[in-house]
LUMKOLKOL-903827 format. One record per residue (C-alpha): x, y, z; residue number from 1. Coordinates in nm, 4 decimals. Layout:
<sites>
{{X, Y, Z}, NUM}
...
</sites>
This chain:
<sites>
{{12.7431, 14.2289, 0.7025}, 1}
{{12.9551, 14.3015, 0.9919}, 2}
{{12.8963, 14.6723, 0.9405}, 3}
{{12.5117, 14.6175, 0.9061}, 4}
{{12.5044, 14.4309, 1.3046}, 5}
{{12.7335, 14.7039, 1.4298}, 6}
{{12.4589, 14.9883, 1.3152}, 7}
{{12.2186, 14.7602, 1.5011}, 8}
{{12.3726, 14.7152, 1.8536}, 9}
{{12.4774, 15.1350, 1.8164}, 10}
{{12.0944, 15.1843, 1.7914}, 11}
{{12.0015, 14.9523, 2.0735}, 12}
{{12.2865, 15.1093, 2.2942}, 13}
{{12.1423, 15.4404, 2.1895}, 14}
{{11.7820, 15.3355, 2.3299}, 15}
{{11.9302, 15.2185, 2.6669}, 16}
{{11.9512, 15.4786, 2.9432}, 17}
{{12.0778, 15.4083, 3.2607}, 18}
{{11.9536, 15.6029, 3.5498}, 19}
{{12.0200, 15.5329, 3.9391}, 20}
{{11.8066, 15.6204, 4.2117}, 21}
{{12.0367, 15.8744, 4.3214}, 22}
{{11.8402, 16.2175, 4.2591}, 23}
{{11.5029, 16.0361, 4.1911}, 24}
{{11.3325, 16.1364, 4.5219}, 25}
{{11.3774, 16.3801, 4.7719}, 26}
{{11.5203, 16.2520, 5.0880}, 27}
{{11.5512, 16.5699, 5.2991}, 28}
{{11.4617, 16.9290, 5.2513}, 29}
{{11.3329, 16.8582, 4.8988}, 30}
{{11.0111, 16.7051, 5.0528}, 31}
{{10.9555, 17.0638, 5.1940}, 32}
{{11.0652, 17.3146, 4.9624}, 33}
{{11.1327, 17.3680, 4.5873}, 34}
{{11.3928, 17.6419, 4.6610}, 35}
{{11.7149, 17.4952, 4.5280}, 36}
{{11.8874, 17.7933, 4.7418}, 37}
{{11.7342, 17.7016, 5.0521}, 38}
{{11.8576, 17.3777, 5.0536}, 39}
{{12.1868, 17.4113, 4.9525}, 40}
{{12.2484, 17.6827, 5.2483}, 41}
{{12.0584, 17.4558, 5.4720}, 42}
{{12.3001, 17.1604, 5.3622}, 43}
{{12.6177, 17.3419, 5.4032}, 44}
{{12.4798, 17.4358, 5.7218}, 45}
{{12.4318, 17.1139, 5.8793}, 46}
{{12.6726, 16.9068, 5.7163}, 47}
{{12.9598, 17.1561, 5.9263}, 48}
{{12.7701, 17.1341, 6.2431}, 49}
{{12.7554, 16.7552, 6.1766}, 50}
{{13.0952, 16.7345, 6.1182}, 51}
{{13.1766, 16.9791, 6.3916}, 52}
{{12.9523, 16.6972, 6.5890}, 53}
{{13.0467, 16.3338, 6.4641}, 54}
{{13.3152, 16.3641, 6.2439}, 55}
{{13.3515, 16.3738, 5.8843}, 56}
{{13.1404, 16.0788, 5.8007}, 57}
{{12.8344, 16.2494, 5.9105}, 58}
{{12.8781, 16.5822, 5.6876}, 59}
{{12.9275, 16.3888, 5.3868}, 60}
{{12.6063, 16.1950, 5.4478}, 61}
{{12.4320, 16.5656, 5.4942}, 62}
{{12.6068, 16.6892, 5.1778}, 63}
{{12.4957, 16.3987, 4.9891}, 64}
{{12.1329, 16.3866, 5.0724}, 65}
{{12.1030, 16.8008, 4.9630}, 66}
{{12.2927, 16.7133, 4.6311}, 67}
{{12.0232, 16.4296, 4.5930}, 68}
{{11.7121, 16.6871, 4.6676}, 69}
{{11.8763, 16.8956, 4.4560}, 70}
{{11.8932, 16.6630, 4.1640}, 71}
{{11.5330, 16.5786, 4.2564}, 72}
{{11.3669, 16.9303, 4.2379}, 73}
{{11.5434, 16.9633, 3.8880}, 74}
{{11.3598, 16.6528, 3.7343}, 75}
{{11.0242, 16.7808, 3.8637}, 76}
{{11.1249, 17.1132, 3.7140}, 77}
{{11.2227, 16.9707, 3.3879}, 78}
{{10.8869, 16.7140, 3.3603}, 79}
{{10.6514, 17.0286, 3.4434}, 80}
{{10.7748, 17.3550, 3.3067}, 81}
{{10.5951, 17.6836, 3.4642}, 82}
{{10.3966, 17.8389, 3.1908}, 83}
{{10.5938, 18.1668, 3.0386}, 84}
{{10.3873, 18.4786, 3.0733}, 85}
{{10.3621, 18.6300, 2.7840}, 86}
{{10.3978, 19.0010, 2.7838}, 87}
{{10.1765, 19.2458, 2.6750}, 88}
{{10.2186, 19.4910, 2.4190}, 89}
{{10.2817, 19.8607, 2.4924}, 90}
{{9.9738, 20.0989, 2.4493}, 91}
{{10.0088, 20.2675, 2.1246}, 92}
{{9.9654, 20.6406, 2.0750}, 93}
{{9.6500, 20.6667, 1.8119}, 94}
{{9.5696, 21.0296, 1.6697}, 95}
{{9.2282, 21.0653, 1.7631}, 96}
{{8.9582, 21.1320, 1.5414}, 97}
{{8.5649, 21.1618, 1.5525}, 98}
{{8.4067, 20.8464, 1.4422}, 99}
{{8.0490, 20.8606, 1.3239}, 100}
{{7.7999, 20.6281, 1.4476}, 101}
{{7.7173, 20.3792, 1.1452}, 102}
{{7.2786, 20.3016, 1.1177}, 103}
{{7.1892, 20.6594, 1.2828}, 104}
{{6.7945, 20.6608, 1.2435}, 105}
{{6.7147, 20.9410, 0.9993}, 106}
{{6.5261, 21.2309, 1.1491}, 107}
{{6.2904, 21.4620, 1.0291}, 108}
{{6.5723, 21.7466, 0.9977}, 109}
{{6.7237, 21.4885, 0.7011}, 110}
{{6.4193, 21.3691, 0.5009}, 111}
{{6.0520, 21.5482, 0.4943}, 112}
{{5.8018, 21.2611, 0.5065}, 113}
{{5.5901, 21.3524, 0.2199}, 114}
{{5.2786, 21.3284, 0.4049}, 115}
{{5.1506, 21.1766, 0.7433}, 116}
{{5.0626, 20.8016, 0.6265}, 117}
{{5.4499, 20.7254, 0.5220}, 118}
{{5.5328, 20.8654, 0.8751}, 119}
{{5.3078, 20.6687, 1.0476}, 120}
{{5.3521, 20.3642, 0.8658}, 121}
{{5.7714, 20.4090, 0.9492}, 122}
{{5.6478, 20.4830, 1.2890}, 123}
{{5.4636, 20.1629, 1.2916}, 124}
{{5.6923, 19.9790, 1.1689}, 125}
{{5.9981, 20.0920, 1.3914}, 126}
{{5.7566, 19.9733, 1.6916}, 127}
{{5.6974, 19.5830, 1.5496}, 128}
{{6.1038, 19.5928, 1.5446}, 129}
{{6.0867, 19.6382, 1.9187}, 130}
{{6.0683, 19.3331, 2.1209}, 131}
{{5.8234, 19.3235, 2.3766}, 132}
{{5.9797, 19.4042, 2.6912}, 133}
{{6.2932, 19.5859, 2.5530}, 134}
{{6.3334, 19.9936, 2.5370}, 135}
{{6.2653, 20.1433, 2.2258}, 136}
{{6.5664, 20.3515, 2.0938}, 137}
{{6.6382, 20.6955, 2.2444}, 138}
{{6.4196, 20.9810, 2.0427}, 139}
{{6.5483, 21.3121, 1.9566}, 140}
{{6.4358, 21.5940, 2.2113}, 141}
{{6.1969, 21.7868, 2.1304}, 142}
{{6.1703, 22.1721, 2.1823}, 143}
{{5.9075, 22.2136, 2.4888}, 144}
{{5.6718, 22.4762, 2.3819}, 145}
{{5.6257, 22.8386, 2.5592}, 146}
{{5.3823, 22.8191, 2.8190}, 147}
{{5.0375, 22.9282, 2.7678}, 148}
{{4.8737, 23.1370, 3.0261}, 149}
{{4.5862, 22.9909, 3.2275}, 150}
{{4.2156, 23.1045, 3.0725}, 151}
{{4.0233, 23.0625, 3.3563}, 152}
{{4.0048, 22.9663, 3.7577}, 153}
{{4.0766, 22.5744, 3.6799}, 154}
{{4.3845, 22.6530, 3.4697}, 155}
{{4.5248, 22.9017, 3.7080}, 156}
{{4.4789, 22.6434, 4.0186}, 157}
{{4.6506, 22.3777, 3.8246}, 158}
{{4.9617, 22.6025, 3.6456}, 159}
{{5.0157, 22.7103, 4.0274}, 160}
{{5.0487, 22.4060, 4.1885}, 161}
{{5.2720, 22.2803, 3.9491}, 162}
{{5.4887, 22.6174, 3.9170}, 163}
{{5.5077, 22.7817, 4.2397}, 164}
{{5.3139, 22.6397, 4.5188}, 165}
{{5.4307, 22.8212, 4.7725}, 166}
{{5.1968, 23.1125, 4.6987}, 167}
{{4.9333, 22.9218, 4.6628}, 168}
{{4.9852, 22.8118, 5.0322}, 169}
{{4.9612, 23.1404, 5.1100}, 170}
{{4.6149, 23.2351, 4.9842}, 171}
{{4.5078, 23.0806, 5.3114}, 172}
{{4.7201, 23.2119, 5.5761}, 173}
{{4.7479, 23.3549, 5.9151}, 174}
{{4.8785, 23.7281, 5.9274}, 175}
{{5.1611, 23.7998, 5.6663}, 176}
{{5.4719, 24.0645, 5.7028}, 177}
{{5.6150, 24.1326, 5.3847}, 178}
{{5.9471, 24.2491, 5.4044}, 179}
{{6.2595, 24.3429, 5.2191}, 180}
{{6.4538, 24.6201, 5.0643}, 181}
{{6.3113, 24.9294, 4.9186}, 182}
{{6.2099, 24.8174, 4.5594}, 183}
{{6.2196, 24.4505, 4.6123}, 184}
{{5.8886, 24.4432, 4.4748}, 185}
{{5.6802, 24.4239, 4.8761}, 186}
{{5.3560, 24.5633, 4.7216}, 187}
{{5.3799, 24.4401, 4.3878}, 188}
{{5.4016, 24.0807, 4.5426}, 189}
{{5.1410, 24.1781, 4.7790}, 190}
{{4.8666, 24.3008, 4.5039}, 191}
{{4.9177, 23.9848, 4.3296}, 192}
{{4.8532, 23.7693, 4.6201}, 193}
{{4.5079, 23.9686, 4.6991}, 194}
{{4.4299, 23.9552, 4.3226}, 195}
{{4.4860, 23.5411, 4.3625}, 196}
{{4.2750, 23.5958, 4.6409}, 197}
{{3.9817, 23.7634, 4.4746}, 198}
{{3.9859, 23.5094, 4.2122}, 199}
{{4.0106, 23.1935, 4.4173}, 200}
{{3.7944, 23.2934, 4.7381}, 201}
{{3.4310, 23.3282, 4.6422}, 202}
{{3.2952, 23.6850, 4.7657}, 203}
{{3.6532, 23.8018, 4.9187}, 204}
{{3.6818, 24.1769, 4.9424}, 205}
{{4.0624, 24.3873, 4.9456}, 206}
{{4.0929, 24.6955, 5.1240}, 207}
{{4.4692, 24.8857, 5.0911}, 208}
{{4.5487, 25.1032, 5.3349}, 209}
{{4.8299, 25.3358, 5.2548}, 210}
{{4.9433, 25.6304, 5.3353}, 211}
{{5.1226, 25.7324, 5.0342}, 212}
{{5.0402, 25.7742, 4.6365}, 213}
{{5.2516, 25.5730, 4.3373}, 214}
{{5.1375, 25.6449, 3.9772}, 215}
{{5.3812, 25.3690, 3.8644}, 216}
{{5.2617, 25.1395, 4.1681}, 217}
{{4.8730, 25.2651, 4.2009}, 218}
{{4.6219, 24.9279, 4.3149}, 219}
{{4.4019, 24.8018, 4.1381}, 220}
{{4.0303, 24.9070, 4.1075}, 221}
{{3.9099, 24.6102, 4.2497}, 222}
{{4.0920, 24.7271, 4.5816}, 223}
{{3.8732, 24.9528, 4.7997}, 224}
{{4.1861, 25.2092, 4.8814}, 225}
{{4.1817, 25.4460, 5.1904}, 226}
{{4.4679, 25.6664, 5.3047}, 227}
{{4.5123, 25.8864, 5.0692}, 228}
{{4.2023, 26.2365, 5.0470}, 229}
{{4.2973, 26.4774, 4.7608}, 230}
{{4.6389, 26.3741, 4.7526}, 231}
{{4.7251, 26.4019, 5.1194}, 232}
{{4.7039, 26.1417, 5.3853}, 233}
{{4.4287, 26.0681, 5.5335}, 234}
{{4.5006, 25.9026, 5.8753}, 235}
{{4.1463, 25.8908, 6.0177}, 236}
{{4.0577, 25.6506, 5.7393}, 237}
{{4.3221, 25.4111, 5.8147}, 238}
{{4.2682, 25.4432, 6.1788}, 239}
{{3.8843, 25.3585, 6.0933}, 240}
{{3.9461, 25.0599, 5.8932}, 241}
{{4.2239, 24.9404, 6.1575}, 242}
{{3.9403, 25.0051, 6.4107}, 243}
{{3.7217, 24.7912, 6.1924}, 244}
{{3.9449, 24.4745, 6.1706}, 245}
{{3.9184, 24.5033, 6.5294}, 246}
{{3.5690, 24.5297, 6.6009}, 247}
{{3.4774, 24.2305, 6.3128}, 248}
{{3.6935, 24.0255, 6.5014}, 249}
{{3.5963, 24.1211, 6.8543}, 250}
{{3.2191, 24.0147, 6.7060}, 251}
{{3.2799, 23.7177, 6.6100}, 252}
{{3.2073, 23.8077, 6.2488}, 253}
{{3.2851, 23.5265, 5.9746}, 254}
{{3.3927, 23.7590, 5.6725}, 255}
{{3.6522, 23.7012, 5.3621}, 256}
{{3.8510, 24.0096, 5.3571}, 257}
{{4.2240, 24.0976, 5.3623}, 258}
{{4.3303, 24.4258, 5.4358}, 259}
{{4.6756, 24.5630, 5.3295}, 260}
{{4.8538, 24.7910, 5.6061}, 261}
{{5.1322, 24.9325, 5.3684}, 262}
{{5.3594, 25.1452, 5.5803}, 263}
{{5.2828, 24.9561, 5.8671}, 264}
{{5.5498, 25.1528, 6.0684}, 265}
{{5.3921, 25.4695, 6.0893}, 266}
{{5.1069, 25.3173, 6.2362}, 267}
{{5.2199, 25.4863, 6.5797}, 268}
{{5.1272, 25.8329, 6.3923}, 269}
{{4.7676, 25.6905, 6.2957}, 270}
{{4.6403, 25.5291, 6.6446}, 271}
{{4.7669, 25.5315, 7.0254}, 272}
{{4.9387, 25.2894, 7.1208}, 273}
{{4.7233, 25.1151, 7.3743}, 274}
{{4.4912, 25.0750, 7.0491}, 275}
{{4.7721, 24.9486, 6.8575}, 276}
{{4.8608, 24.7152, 7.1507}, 277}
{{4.5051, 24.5802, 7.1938}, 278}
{{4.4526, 24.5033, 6.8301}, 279}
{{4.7953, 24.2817, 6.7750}, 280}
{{4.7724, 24.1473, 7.1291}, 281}
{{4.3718, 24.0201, 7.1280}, 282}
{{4.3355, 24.0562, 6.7316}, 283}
{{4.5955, 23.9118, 6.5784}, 284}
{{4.6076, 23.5598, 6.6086}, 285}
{{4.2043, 23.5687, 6.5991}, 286}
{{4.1900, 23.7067, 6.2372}, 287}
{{4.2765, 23.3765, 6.0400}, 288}
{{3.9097, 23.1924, 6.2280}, 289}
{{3.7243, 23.4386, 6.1364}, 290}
{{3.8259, 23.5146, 5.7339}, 291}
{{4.0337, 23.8275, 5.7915}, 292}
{{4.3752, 23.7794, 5.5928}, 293}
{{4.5892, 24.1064, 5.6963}, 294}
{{4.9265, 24.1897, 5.5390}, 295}
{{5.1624, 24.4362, 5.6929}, 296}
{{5.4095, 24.5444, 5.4630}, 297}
{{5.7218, 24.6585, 5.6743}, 298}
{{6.0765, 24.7888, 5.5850}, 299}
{{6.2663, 24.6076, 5.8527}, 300}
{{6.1720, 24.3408, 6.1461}, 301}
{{6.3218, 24.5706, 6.4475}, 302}
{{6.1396, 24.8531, 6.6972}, 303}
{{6.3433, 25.1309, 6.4538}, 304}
{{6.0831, 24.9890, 6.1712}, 305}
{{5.7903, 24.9163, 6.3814}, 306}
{{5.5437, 25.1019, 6.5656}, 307}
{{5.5121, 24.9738, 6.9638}, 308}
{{5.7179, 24.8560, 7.2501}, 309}
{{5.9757, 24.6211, 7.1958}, 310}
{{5.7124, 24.3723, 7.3510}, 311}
{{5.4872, 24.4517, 7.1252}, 312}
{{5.7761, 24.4439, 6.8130}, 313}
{{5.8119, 24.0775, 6.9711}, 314}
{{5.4740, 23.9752, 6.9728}, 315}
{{5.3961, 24.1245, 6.6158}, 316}
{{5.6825, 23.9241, 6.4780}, 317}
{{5.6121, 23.6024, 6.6636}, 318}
{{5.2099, 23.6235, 6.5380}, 319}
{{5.2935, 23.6685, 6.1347}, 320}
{{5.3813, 23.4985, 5.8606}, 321}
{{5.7479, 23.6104, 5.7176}, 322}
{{5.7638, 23.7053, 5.3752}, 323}
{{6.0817, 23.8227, 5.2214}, 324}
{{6.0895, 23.9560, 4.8520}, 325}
{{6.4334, 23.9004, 4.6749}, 326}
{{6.5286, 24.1965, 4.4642}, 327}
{{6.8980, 24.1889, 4.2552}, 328}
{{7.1171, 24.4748, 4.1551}, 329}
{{7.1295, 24.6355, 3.8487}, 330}
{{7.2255, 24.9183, 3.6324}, 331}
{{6.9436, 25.1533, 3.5185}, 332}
{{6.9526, 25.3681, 3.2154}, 333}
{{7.1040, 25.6529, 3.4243}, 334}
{{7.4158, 25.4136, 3.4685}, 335}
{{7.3805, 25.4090, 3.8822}, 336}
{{7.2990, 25.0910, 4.0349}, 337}
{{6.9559, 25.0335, 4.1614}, 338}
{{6.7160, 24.7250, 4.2811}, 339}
{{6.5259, 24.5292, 4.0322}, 340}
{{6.2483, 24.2825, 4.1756}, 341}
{{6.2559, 23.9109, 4.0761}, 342}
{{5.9434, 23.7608, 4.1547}, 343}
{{6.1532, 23.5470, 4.4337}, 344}
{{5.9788, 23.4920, 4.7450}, 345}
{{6.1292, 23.3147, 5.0881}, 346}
{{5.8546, 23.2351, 5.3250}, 347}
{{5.9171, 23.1397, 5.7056}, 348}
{{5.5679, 22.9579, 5.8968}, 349}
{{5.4949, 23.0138, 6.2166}, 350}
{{5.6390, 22.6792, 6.3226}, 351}
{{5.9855, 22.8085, 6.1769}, 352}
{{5.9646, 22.5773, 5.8279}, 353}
{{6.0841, 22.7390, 5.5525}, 354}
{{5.9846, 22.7571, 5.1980}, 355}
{{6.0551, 22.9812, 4.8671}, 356}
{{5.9131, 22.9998, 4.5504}, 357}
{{5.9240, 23.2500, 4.2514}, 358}
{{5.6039, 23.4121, 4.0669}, 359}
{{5.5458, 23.2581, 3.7033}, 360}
{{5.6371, 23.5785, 3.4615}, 361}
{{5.2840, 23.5021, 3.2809}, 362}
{{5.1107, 23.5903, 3.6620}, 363}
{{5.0462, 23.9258, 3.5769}, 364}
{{4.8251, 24.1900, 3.7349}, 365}
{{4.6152, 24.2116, 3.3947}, 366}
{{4.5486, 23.8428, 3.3867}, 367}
{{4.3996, 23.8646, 3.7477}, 368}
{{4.2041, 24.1201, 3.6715}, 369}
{{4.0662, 23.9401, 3.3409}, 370}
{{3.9459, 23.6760, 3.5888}, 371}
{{3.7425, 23.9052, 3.8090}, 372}
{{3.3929, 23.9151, 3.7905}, 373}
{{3.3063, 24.2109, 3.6049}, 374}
{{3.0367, 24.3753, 3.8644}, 375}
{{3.3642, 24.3735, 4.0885}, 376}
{{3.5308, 24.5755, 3.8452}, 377}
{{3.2581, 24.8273, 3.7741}, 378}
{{3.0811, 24.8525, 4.0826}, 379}
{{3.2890, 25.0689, 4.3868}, 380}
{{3.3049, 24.8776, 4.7014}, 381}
{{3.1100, 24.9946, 4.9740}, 382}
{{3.3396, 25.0408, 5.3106}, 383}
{{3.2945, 24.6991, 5.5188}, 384}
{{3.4171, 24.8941, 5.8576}, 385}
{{3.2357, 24.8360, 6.1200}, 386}
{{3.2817, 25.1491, 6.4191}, 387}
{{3.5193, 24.9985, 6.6814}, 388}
{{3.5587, 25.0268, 7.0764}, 389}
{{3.9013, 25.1300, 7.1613}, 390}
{{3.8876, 25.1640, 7.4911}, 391}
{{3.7602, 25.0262, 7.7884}, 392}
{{3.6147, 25.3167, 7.8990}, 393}
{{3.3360, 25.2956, 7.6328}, 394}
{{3.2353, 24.9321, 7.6077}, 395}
{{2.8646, 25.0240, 7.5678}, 396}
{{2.9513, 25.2042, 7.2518}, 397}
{{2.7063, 25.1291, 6.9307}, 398}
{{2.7752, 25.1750, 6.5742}, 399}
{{2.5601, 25.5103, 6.4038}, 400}
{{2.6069, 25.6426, 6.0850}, 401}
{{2.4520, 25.9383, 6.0203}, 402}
{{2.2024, 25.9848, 5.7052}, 403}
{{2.0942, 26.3648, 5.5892}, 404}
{{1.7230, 26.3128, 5.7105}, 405}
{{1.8528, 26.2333, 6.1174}, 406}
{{1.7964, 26.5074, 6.3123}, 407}
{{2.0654, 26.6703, 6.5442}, 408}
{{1.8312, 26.5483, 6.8651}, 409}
{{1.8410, 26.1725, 6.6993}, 410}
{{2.1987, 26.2114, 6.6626}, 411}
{{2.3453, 26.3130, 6.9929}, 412}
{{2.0680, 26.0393, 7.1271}, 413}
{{2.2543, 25.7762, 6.9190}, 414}
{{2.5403, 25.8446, 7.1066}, 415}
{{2.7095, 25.7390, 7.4007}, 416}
{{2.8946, 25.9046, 7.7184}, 417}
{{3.1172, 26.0739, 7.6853}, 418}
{{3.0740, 26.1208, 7.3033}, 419}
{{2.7517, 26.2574, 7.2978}, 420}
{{2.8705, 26.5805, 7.5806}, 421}
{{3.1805, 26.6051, 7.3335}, 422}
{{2.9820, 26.5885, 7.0008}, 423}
{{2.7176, 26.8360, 7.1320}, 424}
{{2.9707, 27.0808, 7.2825}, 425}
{{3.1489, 27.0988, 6.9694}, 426}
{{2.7808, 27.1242, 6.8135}, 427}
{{2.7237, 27.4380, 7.0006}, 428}
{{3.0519, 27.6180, 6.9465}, 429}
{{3.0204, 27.5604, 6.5581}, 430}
{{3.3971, 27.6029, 6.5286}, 431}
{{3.7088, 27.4095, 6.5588}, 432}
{{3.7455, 27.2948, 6.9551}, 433}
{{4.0253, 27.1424, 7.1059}, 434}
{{4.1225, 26.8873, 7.3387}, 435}
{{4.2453, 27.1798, 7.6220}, 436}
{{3.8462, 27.3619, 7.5249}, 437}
{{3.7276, 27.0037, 7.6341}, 438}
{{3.9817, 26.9990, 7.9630}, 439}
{{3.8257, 27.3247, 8.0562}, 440}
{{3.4970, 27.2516, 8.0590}, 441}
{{3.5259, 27.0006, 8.2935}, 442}
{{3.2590, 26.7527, 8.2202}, 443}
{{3.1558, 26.5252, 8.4723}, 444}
{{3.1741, 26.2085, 8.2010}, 445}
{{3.5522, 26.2963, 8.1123}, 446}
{{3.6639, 26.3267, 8.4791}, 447}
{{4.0293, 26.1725, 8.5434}, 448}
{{4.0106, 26.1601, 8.1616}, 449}
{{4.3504, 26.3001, 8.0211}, 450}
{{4.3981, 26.4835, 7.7063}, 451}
{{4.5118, 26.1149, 7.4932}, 452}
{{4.2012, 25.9898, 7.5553}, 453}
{{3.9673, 26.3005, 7.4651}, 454}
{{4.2139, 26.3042, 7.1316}, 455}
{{4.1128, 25.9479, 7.0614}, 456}
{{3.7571, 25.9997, 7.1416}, 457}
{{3.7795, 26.2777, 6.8633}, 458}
{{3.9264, 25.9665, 6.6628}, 459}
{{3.6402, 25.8054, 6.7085}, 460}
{{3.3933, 26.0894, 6.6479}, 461}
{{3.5408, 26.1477, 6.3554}, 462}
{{3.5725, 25.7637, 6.1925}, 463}
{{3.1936, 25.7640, 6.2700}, 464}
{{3.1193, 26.0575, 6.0443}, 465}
{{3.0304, 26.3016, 6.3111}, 466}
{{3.2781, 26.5750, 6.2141}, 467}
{{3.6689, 26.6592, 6.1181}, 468}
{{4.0186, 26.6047, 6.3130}, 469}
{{4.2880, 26.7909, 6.3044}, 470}
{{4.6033, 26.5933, 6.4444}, 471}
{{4.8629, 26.6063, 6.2213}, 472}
{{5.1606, 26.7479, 6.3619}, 473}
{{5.0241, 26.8667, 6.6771}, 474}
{{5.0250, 26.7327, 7.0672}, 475}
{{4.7436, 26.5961, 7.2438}, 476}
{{4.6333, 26.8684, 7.4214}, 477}
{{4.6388, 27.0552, 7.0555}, 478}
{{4.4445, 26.8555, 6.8328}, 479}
{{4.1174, 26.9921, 6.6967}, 480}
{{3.7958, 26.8989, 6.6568}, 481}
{{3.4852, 27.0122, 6.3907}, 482}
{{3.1338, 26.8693, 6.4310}, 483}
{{2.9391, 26.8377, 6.0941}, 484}
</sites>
């Protein structure tokens, strides 16, 4: 029994705890910091200045009130524990390996449809799984199909402004210089521009004037061509036809033509200068109003390349569309490196912009031509020259040309001073005269006339149909003339 009351009080003794106040509450440095360090330094601190100050008594009150904070910040440690942070595991090195994606859709490359109503039923039924609203699962891509040259005028306009409409821009341009390195593909470019021009511009005529002969490079047929008589040059029929984009323009005359000056630098060889200087200077930047679409093709943009003054170099430069062709390197079949064209094209405006495009491979010279007219094919063109004044000297000067019924008397009445005394002089002799015969006749028309301008009014004599030149080769005072 005694046993049984002695378990009892050991239980109720075990259930007591006593507790003071001492440690309860922080009196001093507790209230500002958790940091048992802190205030234990802090304590030691003061309580030997205190002591150091009042005595003994005061240090032990200092000591006493940090060991009380200190029990303090232990019981609020103990009630709420910090959280532990649990660590994360390490990364684990995984072999890789390719993982196919599960619920592919199954293409046409794994199962054949076995006609077109189970494909567009799956097709139709892969739509209703779509929600409205949402994107439809990526499709495989498909192989875009070659292009397919245009057929006709439409086709052309609209496969051009999509693929290269920078030479579209140009089939309405001011003057154009074409220039780049020997087989960059200048004329090439240049015949398919005209051809784009005789396709798109309703009645547009093409006259090439060249001085030289390509078999592998020949233009078209649709080109009336001038330069070239029995396989020589011809420079009185360039010099007419550069005399004739100057007179059409000088008239006012509204016309849809583009002439081609290939070789434009040995224009100094074909007229005099003060001809060449009139034309670019009054011409030039006229020939755009009035439908006259020139290209010069040139081998370089400085007076070593160009006929003229260096004023004039600057003015022809200045008043012309740039267009460079971009040729590339490569090896030919004799193994030595040579230029192959690209179709690449850089263009610079006359307000300095810049632009480049490349000609489709399907723009061909045959495809042009398929889109001609075919009375423009079959039918030669007729020259559209019109006789020009080059000189100031002969203003009054009308356009003639001489038929096989006009008499000589209608003829030399057709003409003007001081062509007419020249023409009829050279009429009489019925042999080659030259320009020191004229000199020493001493006409009264050709007084303080010098021997250039008697050799250009043999030019001009000679563009009209009245008889031959001789020039080539020889100085002013030298060249020849033969009436017809």
């Amino acid at each position: 029994m005694e046993e049984n009351k002695l378990a009892q009080i050991t239980k109720i003794t075990n259930d007591i705890e006593f507790e003071n106040d001492f440690g309860q509450e922080p009196l001093g440095l507790g209230r500002i910091t958790k940091d048992q360090g802190v205030i234990s330094v802090c304590s030691l601190a003061a309580a030997f200045v205190g002591s150091a100050i009042a005595g003994i008594p005061l240090a032990l009150v200092v000591l006493a009130v940090g060991l009380n904070d200190i029990g303090a910040v232990n019981r609020s440690r103990r009630a709420n524990p910090k959280p532990v942070k649990e660590e994360e595991p390490g990364a684990i090195d995984v072999p890789a390996r390719e993982v196919e994606p599960p619920g592919l859709p199954i293409t046409e490359q794994d199962v054949q449809p076995a006609d077109s109503t189970s494909l567009a039923n799956s097709e139709r039924d892969r739509l209703q799984q779509v929600p409205i609203g949402a994107s439809s699962p990526a499709q495989p891509v498909q192989s875009v199909p070659a292009t397919r040259p245009p057929k006709n005028k439409e086709e052309l306009l609209k496969a051009l402004r999509q693929q290269c409409p920078a030479l579209l821009s140009l089939v309405k341009s001011h003057p154009i210089r074409c220039v780049g390195v020997q087989r960059s593909g200048k004329t090439t470019w240049a015949k398919k521009l005209v051809l784009l021009r005789l396709v798109l511009l309703p009645g547009h005529r093409a006259i090439a004037s060249t001085p030289h002969y390509e078999p592998t490079n020949s233009y078209p047929d649709a080109f009336q061509i001038v330069g070239i008589s029995n396989g020589k040059r011809d420079y009185p029929s360039i010099r007419k036809e550069w005399n004739g984009l100057a007179q059409r323009v000088e008239d006012g005359q509204v016309n849809s033509i583009t002439t081609i000056w290939d070789e434009f630098g040995l224009m100094n060889k074909v007229v005099e200068e003060e001809v060449l200087t009139a034309v670019l200077t009054s011409c030039l930047r006229e020939t755009f109003k009035f439908g006259e679409y020139p290209v010069f093709i040139v081998h370089g943009e400085t007076q070593a390349f160009l006929p003229g003054s260096k004023g004039l170099v600057t003015v022809f430069l200045e008043g012309t569309v740039r267009v460079e062709t971009v040729g590339e390197k490569t090896i030919g079949d004799d193994g030595l490196e040579t230029i192959q064209p690209t179709g690449k094209f850089k263009i610079q405006w006359l307000d300095g912009t810049k632009e480049e495009g490349k000609i489709p491979d399907w723009l061909t010279e045959e495809l042009l031509m398929g889109m001609l007219p075919q009375s423009m094919l079959t039918t030669i063109q007729t020259p559209v020259t019109s006789p020009a004044v080059v000189t100031e000297e002969t203003p009054e000067l009308e356009a003639v040309v001489p038929t096989e019924a006009t008499t000589e008397l209608k003829l030399s009445d057709s003409l003007k001073e001081p062509l007419k005394s020249i023409w009829l002089f050279a009429k009489e002799k019925d042999d080659w005269i030259t320009v020191r015969d004229i000199q020493r006749k001493t006409f009264s028309v050709l007084r303080g006339k010098g021997s250039k301008e008697i050799h250009q009014y043999f030019g001009l004599l000679a563009d009209m149909g009245y008889g031959q030149i001789d020039e080539e080769g020889k100085s002013d005072s030298s060249v020849g003339f033969l009436s017809n």
